[in-house]
N, CA, C and O atoms as CSV, one atom per row, in Angstrom:
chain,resi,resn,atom,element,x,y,z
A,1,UNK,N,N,-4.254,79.220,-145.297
A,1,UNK,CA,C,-5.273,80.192,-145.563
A,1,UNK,C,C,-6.082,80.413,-144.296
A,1,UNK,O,O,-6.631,79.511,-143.664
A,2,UNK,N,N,-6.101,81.764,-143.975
A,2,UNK,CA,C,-6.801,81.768,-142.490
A,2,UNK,C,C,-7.598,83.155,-142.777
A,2,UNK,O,O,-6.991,84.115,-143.253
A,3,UNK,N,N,-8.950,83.220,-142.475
A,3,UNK,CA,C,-9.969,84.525,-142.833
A,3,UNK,C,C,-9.239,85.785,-141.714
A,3,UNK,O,O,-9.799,86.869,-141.549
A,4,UNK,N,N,-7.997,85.438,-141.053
A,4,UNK,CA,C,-7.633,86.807,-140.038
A,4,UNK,C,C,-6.490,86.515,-140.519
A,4,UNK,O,O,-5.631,86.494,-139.638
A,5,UNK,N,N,-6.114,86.282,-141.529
A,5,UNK,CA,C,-4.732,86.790,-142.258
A,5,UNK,C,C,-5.147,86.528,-144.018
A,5,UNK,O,O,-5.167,85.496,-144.689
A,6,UNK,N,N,-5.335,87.419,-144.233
A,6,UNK,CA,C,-6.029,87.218,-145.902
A,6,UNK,C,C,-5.165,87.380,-146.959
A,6,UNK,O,O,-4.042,87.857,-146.790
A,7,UNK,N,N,-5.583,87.023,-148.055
A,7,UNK,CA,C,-4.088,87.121,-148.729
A,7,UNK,C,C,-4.249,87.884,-149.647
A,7,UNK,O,O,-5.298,87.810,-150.288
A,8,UNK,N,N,-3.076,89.018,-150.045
A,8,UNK,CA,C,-3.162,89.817,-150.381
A,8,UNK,C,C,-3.028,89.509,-152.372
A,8,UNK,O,O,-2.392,88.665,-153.003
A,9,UNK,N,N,-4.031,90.734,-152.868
A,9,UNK,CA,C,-4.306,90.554,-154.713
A,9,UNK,C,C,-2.705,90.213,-155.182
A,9,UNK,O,O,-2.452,89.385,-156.057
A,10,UNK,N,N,-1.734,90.942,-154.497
A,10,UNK,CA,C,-0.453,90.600,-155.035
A,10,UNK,C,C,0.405,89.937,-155.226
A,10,UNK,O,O,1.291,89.993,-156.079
A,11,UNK,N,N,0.072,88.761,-153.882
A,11,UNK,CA,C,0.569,87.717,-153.282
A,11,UNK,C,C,1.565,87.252,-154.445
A,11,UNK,O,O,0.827,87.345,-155.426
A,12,UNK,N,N,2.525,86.907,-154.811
A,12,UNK,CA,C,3.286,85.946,-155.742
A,12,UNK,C,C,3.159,84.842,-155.686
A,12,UNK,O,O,3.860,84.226,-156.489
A,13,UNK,N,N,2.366,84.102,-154.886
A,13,UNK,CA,C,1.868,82.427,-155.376
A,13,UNK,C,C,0.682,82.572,-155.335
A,13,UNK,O,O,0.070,81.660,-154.778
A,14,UNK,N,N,-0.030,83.593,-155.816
A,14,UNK,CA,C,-1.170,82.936,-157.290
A,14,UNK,C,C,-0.829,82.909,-158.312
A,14,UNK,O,O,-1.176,82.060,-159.132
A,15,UNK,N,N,0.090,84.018,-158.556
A,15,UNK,CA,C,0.623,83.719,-160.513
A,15,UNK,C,C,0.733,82.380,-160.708
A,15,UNK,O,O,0.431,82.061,-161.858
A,16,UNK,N,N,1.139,81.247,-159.822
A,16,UNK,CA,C,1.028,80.010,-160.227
A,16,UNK,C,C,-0.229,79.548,-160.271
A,16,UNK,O,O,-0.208,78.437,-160.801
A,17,UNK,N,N,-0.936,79.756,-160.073
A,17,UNK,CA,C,-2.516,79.074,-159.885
A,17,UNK,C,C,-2.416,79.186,-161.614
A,17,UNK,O,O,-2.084,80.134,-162.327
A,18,UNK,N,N,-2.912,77.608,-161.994
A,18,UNK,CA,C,-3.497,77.518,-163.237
A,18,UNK,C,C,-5.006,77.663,-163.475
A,18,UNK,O,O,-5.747,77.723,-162.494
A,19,UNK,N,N,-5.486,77.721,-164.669
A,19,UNK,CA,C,-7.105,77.957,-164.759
A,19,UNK,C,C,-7.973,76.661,-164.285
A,19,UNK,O,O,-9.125,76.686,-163.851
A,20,UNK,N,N,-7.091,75.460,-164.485
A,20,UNK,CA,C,-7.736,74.229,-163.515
A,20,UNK,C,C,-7.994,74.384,-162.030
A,20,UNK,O,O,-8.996,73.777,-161.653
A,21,UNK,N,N,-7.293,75.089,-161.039
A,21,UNK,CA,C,-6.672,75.096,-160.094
A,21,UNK,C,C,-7.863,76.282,-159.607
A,21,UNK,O,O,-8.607,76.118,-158.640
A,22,UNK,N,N,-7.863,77.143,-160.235
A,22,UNK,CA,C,-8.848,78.700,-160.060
A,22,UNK,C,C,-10.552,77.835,-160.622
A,22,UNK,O,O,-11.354,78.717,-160.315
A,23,UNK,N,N,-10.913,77.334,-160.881
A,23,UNK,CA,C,-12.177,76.447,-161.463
A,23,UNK,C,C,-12.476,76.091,-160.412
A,23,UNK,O,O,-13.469,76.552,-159.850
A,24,UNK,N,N,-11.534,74.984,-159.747
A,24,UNK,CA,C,-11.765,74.069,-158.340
A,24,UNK,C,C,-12.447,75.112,-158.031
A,24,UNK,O,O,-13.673,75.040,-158.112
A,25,UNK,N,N,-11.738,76.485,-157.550
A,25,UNK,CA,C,-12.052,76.947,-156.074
A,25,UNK,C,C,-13.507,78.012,-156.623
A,25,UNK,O,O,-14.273,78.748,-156.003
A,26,UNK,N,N,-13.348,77.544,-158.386
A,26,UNK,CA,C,-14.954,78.579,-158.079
A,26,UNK,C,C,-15.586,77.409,-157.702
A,26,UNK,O,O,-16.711,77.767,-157.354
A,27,UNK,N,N,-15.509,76.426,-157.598
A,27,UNK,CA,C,-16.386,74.859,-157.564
A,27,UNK,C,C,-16.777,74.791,-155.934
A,27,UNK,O,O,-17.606,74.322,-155.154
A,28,UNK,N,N,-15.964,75.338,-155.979
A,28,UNK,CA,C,-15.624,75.325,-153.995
A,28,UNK,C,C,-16.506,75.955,-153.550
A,28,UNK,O,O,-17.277,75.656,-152.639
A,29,UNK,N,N,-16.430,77.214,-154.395
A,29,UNK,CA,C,-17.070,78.635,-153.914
A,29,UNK,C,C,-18.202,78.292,-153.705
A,29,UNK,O,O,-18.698,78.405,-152.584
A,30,UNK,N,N,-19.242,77.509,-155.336
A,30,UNK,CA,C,-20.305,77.461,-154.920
A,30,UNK,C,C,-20.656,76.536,-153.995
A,30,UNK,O,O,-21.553,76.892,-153.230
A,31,UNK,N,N,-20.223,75.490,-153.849
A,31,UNK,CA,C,-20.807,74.509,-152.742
A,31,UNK,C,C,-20.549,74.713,-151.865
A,31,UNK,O,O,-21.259,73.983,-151.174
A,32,UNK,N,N,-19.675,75.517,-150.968
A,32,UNK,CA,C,-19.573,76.106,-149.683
A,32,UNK,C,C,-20.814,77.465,-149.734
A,32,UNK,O,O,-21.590,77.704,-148.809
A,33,UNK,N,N,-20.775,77.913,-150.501
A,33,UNK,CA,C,-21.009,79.439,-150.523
A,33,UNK,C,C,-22.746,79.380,-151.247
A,33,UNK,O,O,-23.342,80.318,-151.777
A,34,UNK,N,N,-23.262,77.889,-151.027
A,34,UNK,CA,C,-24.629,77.929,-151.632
A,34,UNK,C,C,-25.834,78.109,-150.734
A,34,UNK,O,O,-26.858,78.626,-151.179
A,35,UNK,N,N,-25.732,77.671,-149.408
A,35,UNK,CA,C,-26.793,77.936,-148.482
A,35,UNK,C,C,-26.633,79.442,-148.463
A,35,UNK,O,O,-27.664,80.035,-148.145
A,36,UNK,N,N,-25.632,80.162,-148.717
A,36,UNK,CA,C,-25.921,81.711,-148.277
A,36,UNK,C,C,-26.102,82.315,-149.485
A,36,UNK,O,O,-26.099,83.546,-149.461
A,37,UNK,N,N,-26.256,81.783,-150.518
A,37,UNK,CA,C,-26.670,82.245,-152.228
A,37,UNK,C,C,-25.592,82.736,-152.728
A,37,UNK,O,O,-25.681,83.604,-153.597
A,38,UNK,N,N,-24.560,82.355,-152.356
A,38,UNK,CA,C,-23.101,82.691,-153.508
A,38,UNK,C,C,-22.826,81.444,-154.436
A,38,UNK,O,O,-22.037,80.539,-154.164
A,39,UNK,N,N,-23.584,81.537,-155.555
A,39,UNK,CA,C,-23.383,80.541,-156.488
A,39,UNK,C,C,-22.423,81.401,-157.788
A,39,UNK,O,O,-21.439,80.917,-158.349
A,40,UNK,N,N,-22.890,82.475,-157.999
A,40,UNK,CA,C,-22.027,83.213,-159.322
A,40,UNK,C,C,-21.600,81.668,-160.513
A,40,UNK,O,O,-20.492,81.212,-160.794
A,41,UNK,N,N,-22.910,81.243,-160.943
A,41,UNK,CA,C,-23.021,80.771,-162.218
A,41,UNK,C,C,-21.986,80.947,-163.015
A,41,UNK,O,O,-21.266,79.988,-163.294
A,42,UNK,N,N,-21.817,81.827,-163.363
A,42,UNK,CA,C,-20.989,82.266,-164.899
A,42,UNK,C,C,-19.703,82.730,-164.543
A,42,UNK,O,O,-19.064,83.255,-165.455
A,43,UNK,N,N,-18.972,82.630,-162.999
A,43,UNK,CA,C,-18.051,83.038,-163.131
A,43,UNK,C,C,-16.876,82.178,-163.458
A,43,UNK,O,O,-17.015,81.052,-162.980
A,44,UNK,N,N,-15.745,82.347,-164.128
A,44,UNK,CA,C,-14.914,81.619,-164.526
A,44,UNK,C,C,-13.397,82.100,-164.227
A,44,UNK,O,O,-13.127,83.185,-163.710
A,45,UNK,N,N,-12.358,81.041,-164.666
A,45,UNK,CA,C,-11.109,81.930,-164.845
A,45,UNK,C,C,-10.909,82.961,-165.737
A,45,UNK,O,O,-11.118,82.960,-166.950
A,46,UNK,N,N,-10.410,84.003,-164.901
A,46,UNK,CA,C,-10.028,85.020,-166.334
A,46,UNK,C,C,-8.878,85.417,-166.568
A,46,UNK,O,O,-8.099,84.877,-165.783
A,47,UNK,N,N,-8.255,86.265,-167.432
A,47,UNK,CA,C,-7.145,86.621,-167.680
A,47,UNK,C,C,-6.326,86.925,-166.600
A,47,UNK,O,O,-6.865,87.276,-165.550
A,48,UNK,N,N,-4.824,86.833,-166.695
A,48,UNK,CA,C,-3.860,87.788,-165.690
A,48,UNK,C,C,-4.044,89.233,-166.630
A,48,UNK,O,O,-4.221,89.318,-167.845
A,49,UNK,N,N,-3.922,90.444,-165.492
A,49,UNK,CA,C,-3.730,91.369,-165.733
A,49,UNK,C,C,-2.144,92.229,-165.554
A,49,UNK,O,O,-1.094,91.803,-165.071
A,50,UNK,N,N,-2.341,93.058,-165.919
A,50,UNK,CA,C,-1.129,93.660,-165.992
A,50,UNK,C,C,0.074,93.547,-164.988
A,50,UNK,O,O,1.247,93.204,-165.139
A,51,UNK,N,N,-0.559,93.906,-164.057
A,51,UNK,CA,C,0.432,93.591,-162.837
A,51,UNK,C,C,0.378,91.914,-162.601
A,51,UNK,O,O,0.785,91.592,-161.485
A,52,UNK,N,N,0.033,91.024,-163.286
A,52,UNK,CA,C,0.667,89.712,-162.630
A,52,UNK,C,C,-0.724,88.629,-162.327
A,52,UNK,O,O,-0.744,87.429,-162.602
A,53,UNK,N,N,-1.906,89.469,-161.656
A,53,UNK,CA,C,-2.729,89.355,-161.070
A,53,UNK,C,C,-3.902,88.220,-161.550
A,53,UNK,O,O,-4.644,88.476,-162.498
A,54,UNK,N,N,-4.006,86.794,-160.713
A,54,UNK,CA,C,-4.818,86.033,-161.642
A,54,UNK,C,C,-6.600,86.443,-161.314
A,54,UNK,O,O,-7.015,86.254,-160.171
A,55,UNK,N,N,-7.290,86.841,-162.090
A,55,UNK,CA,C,-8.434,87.537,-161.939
A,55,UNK,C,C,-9.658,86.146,-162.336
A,55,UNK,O,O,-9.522,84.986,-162.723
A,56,UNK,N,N,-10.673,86.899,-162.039
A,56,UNK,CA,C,-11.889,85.585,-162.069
A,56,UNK,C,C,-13.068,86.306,-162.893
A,56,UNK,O,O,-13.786,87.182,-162.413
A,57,UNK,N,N,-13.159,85.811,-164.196
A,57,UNK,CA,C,-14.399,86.576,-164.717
A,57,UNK,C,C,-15.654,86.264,-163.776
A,57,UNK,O,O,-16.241,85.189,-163.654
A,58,UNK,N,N,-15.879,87.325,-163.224
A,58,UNK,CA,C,-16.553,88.035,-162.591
A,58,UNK,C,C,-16.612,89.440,-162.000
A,58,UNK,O,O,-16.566,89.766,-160.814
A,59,UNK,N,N,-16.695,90.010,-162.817
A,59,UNK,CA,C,-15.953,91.718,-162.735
A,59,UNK,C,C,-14.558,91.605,-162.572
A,59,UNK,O,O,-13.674,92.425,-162.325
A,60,UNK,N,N,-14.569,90.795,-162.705
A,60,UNK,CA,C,-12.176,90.858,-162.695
A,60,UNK,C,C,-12.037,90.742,-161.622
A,60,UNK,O,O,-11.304,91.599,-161.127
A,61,UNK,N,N,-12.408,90.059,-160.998
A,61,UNK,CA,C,-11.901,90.330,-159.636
A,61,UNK,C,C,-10.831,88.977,-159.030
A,61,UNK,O,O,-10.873,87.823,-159.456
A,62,UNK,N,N,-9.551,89.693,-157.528
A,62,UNK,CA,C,-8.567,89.134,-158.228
A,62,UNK,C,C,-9.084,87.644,-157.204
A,62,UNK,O,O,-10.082,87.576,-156.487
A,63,UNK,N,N,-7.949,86.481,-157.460
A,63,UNK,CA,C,-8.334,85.004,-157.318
A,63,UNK,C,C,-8.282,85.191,-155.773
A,63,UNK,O,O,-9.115,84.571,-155.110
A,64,UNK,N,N,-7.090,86.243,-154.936
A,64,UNK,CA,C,-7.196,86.226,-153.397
A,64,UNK,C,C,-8.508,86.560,-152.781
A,64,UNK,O,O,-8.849,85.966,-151.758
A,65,UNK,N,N,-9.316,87.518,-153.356
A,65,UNK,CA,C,-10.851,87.627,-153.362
A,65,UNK,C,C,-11.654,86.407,-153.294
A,65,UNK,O,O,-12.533,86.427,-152.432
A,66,UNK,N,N,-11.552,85.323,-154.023
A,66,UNK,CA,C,-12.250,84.085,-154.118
A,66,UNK,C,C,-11.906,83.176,-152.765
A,66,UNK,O,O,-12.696,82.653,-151.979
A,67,UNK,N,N,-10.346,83.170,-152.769
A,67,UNK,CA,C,-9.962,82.660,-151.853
A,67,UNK,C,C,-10.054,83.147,-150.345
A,67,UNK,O,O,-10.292,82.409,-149.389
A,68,UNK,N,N,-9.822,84.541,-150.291
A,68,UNK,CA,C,-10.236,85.013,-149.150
A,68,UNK,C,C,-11.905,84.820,-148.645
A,68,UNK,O,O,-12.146,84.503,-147.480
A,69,UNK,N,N,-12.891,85.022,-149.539
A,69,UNK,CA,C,-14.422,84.620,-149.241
A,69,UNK,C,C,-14.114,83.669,-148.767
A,69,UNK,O,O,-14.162,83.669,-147.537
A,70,UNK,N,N,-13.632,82.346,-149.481
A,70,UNK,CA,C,-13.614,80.920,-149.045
A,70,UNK,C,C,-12.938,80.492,-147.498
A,70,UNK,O,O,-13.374,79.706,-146.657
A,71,UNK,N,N,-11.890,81.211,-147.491
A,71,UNK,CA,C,-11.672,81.329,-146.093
A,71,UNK,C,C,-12.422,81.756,-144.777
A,71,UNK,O,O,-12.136,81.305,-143.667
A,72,UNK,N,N,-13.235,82.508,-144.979
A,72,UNK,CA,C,-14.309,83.367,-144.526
A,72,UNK,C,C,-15.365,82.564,-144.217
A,72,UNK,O,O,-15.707,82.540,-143.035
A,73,UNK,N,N,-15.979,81.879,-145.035
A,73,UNK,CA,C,-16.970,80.630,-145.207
A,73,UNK,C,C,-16.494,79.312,-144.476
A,73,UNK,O,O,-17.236,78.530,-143.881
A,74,UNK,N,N,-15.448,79.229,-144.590
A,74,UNK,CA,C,-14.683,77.780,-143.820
A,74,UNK,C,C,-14.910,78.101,-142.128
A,74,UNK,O,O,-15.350,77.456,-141.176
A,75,UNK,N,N,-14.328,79.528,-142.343
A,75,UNK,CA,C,-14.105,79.866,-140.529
A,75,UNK,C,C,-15.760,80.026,-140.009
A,75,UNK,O,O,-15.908,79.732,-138.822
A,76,UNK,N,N,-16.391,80.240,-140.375
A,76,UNK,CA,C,-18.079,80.380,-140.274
A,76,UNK,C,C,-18.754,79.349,-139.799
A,76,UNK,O,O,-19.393,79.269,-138.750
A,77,UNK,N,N,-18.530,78.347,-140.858
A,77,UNK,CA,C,-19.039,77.488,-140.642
A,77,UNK,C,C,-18.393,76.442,-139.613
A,77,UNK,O,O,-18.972,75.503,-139.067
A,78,UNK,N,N,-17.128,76.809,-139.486
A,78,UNK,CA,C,-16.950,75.733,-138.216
A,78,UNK,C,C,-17.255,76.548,-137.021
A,78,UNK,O,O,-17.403,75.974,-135.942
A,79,UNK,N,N,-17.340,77.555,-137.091
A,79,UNK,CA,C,-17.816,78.329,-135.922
A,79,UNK,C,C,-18.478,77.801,-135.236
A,79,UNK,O,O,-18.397,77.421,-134.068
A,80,UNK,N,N,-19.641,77.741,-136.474
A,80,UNK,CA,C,-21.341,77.566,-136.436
A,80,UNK,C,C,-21.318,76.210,-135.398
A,80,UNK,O,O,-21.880,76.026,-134.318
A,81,UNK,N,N,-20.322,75.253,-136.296
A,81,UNK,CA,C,-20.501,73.661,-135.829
A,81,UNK,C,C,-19.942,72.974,-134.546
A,81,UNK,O,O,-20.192,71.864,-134.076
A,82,UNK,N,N,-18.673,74.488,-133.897
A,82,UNK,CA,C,-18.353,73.785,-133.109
A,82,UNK,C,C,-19.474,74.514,-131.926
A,82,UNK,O,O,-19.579,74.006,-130.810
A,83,UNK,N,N,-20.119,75.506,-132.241
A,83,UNK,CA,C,-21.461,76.088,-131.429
A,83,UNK,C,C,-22.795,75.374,-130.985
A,83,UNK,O,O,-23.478,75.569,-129.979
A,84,UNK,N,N,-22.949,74.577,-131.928
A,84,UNK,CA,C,-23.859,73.435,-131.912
A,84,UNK,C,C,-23.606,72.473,-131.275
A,84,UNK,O,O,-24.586,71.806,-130.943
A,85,UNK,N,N,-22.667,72.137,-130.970
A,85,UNK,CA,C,-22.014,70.693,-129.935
A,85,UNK,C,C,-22.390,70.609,-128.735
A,85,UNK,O,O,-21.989,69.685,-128.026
């Protein structure tokens, strides 16, 4: 997972992501994503949609979205840390 190659809503290995697996990474989300106020409380796993797509109740939006932020946040923050040295 790299924030300059993102992965695309269609990708064919999220259909494997189970709803355990999609939880972690909202778990992720918020504790990476809490000093900058991305907590999204209530968001959860949500349904696959039509095309395949594992979505995150939170306006539906799809799991490469979650994962791509998270990537985004990873690369940031080591930015940040290797800037500080």
């Amino acid at each position: 997972m790299s924030a300059h190659q993102p992965i695309h809503p269609a990708d064919p290995a999220l259909r494997h992501l189970t709803a355990r697996q999609v939880t972690q990474l909202i778990v992720e989300l918020r504790t990476e994503g809490s000093e900058f106020g991305l907590t999204w409380p209530s968001a959860q796993p949500g349904e696959t949609n039509l095309n395949g797509r594992v979505l995150i109740s939170l306006g539906n939006i799809p799991a490469s979205t979650l994962i791509n932020l998270l990537a985004l946040l990873r690369e940031y923050k080591r930015e940040r840390d290797r800037r500080r040295c």
